[in-house]
C-alpha positions in Angstrom: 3.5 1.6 -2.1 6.2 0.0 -0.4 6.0 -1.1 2.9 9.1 0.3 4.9 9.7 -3.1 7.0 13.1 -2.0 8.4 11.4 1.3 10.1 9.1 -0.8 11.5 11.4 -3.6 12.7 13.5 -0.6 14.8 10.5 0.7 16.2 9.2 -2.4 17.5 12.3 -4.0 18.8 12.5 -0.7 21.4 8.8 -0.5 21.6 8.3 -4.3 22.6 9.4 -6.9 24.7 11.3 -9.3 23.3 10.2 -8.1 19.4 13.6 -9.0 17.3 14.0 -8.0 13.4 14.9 -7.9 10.6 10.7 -7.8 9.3 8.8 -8.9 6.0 5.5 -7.8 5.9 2.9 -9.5 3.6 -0.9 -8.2 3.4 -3.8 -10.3 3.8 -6.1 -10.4 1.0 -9.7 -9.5 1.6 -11.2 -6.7 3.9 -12.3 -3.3 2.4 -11.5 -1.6 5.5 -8.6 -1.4 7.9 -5.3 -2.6 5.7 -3.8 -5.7 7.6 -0.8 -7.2 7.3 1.2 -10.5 8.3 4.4 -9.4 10.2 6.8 -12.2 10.1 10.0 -11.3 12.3 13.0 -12.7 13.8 11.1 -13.5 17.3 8.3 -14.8 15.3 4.8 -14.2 14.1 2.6 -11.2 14.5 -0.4 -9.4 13.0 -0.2 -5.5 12.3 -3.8 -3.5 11.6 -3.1 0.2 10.0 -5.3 3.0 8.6 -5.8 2.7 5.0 -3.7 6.0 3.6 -5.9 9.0 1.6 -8.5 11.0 2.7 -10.8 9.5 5.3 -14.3 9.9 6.6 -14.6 11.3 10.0 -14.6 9.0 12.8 -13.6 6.2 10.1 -11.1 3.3 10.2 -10.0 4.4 14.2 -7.5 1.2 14.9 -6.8 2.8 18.6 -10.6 1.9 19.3 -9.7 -1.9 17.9 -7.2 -2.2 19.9 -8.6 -0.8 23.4 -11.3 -3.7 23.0 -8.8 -6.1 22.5 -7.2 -4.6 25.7 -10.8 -5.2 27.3 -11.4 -8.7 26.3 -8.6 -10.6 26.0 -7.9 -12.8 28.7 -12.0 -13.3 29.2 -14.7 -15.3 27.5 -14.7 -13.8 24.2 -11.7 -15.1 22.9 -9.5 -12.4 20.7 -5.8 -11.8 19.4 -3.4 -10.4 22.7 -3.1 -6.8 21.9 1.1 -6.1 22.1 1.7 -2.4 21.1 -0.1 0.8 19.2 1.7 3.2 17.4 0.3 6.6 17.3 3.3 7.9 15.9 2.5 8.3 11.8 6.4 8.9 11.0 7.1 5.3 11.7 4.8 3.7 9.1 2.8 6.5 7.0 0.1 5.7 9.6 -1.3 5.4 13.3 -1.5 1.3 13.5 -1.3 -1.4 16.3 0.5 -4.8 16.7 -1.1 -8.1 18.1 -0.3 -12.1 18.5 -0.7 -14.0 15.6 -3.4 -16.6 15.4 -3.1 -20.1 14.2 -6.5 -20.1 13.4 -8.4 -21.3 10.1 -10.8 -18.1 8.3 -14.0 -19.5 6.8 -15.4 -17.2 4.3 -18.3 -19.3 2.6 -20.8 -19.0 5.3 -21.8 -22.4 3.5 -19.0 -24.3 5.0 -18.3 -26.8 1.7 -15.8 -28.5 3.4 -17.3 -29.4 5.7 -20.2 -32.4 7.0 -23.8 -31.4 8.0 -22.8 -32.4 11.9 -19.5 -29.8 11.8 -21.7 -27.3 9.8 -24.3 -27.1 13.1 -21.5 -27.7 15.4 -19.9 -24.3 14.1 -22.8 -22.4 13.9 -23.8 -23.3 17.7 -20.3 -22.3 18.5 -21.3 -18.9 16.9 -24.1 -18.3 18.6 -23.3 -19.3 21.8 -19.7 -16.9 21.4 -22.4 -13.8 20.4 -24.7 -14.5 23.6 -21.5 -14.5 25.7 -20.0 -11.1 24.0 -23.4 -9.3 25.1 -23.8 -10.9 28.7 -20.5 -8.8 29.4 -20.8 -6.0 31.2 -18.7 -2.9 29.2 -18.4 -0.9 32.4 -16.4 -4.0 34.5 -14.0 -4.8 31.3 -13.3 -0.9 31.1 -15.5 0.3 28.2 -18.2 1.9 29.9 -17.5 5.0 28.2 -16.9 3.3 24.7 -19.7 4.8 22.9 -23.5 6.3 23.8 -26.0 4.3 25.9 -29.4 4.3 24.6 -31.7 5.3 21.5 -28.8 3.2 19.9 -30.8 2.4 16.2 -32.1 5.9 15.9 -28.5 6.7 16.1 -26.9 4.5 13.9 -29.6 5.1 11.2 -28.4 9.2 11.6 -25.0 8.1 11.4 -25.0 5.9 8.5 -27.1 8.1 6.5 -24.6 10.8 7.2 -22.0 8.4 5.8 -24.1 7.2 2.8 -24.8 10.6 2.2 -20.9 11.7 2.3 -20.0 8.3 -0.3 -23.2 8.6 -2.7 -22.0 8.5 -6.0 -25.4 8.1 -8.0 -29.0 8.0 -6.8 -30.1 4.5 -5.4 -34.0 4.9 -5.1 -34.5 1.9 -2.5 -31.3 3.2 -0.3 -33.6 6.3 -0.1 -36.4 4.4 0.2 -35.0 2.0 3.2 -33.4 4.9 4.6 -36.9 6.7 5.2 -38.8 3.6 6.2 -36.5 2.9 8.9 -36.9 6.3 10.3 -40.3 5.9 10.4 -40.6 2.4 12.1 -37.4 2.6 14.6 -39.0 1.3 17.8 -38.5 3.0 21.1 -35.4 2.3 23.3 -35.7 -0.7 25.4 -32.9 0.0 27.7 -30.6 -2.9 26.1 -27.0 -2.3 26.3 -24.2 -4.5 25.4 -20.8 -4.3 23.8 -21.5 -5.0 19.8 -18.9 -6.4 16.9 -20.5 -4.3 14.3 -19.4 -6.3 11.8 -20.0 -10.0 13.0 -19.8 -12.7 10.2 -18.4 -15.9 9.8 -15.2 -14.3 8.0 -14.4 -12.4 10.9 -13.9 -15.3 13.4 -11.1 -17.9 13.6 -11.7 -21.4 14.4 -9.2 -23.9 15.4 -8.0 -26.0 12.1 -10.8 -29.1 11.7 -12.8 -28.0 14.4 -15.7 -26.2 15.6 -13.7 -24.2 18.4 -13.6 -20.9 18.4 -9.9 -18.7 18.6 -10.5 -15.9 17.9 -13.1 -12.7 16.9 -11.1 -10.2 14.5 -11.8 -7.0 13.2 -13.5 -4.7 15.9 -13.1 -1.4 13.9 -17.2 -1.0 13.9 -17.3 -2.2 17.5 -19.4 -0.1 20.1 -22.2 0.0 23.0 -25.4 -0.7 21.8 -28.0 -2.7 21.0 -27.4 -6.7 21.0 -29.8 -7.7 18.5 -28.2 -5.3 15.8 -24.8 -8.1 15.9 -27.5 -10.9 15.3 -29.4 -9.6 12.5 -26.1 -8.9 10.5 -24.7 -12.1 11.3 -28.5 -13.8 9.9 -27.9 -11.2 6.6 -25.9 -14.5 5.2 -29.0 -16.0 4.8 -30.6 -14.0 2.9 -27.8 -13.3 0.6 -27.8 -14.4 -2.9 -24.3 -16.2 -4.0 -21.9 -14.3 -4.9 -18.5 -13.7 -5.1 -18.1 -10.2 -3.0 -20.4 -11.6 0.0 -21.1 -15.1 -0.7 -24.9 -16.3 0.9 -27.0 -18.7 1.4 -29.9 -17.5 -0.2 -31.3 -20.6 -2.2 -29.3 -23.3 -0.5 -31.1 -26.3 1.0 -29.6 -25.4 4.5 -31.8 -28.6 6.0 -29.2 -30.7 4.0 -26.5 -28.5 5.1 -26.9 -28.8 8.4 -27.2 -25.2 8.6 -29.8 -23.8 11.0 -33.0 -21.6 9.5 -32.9 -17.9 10.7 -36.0 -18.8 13.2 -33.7 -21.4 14.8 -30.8 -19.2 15.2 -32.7 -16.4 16.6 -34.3 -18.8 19.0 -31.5 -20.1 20.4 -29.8 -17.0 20.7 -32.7 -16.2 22.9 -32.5 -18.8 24.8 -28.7 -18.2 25.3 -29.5 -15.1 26.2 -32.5 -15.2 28.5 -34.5 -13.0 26.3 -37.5 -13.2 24.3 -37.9 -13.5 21.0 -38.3 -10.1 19.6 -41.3 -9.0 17.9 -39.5 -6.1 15.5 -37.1 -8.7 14.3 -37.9 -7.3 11.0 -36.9 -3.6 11.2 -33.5 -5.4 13.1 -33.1 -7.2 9.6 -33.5 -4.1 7.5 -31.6 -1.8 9.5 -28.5 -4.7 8.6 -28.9 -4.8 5.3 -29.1 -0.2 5.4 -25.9 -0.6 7.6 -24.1 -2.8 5.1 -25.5 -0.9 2.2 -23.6 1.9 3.0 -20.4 0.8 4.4 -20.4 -0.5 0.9 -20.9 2.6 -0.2 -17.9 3.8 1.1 -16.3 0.9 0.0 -17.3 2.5 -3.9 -16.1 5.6 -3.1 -12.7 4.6 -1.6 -12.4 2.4 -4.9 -13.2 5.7 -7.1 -10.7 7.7 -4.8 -7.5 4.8 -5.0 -7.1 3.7 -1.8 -9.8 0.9 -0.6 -7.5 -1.6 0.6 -9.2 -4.3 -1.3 -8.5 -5.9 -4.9 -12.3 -6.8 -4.3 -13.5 -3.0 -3.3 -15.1 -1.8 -6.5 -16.9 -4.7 -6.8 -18.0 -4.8 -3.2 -19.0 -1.4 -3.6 -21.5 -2.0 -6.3 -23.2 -4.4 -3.6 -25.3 -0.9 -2.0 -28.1 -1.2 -4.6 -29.0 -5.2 -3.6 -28.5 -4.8 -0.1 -30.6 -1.7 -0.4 -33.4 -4.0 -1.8 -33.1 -6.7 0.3 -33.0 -4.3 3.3 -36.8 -3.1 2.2 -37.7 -6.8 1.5 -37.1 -7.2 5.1 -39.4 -4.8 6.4 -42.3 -7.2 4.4 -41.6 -10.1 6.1 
């Protein structure tokens, strides 16, 4: 489907400040979710997020929430893109979508880091860590987002919600999805009062790092973000681990991450504690297999978009066929 770049360049050049046509618009490669796109323009460089066209889950793919927390944070400690403009307005595009600065900023997606020396590999993953203890010592009712989702019970709820959404995508039985799904019903623990703003999606892919260094630019792609519990961004970032190499979510699984330079899953969960002023937690576990469930079935929707035509990834159906090993590594979790 073409891309109708001279709508668009009319609509921003009234809608903002200093925006001048004519536009090309080129789309990123990778993501299975929210369809982005490189917005070169006469006044320069921008990035534009939209919803993915077709017939969408409920709740699903809601860029105005992106862009609200970009609203929230830029400008603080948590460094993201500068929010410019959203549309709401589908007859500019096909879609509601939003506008923001581009970033300069180099992606990483091996969460090896092959280019990289042992010293620049710890050096980036420090830099992580210490930008995820910062992003949950803010407080969501002084940047504006008190309201931005439910306080409390926050695991008990996102295991109803993602079932519901597995549920909605299944396209054939997986007996450990059913299997993790009822396990983690069974051993969610009781609320502990912990509130902070989370990613819901944090990986190394989804930060930007200045070119040839272990600074941080940017945090991208905010579509899962919400209030809840801080230790649920931590355990999906520490998923890598565990991963086995592959080409649709390459891991680490295997690896000799002492030579790497990479830190063990005990090290980064202790120094995220210690970042954070909190103890180590003893159902680190059940935070573990709840990330892999969570994964398991956004990549379930990921198959079903794929089946449907409109995932916005070349990658999607093969993503998609990720649910029954992240199911299986979500109840190897629990073991450990």
């Amino acid at each position: 489907m073409s891309f109708p770049e001279q709508a668009l360049a009319t609509y921003l050049e009234s809608a903002v400040a200093g925006f001048r046509g004519p536009v090309v618009a080129t789309k990123f490669k990778g993501g299975q979710s929210n369809p982005t796109y490189l917005i070169e323009a006469g006044s320069g460089k921008y990035v534009l997020r939209r919803k993915p066209s077709g017939k969408l889950l409920p709740s699903a793919h809601a860029v105005d929430r992106e862009f609200r927390v970009l609203q929230a944070l830029h400008g603080g400690p948590v460094p993201v893109a500068e929010p410019l403009h959203l549309c709401t307005d589908e007859s500019v595009i096909g879609s509601v979508f939003y506008l923001m600065a581009f970033v300069p900023g180099q992606v990483h997606w091996d969460p090896s880091l092959p280019e990289m020396t042992p010293q620049q590999r710890a050096a980036h993953y420090e830099a992580i860590i210490a930008a995820l203890a910062a992003l949950h010592a803010l407080d969501p009712a002084a940047i504006g987002l008190g309201d931005y989702g439910k306080p409390g019970n926050y695991f008990s709820r996102q295991i109803h919600r993602w079932s519901e959404q597995y549920r909605a995508s299944e396209i054939q039985p997986i007996p450990d999805m059913d299997a993790l799904m009822a396990a983690l019903e069974q051993s969610c623990p009781a609320d502990d009062g912990r509130v902070a703003l989370v990613h819901g999606d944090f990986r190394i892919d989804n930060l930007m790092f200045a070119p040839g260094e272990a600074r941080l630019l940017a945090v991208v792609d905010w579509e899962l973000s919400t209030l809840g519990h801080p230790l649920a961004d931590l355990g999906y970032f520490c998923m890598a681990l565990r991963l086995p190499r592959n080409p649709a979510l390459p891991g680490l699984a295997g690896m000799d991450r002492t030579a790497l330079g990479i830190p063990e899953e005990t090290a980064l969960l202790a120094r995220y504690c210690e970042l954070s002023g909190q103890p180590v937690p003893a159902d680190w576990p059940f935070v573990l297999a709840f990330s892999f469930f969570r994964l398991a079935a956004i990549a379930q929707g990921v198959a079903k978009r794929a089946q449907q035509g409109n995932a916005s990834s070349e990658q999607a159906a093969q993503a998609g066929q990720m649910t029954a090993l992240l199911a299986k590594l979500g109840v190897q979790a629990l073991r450990t």
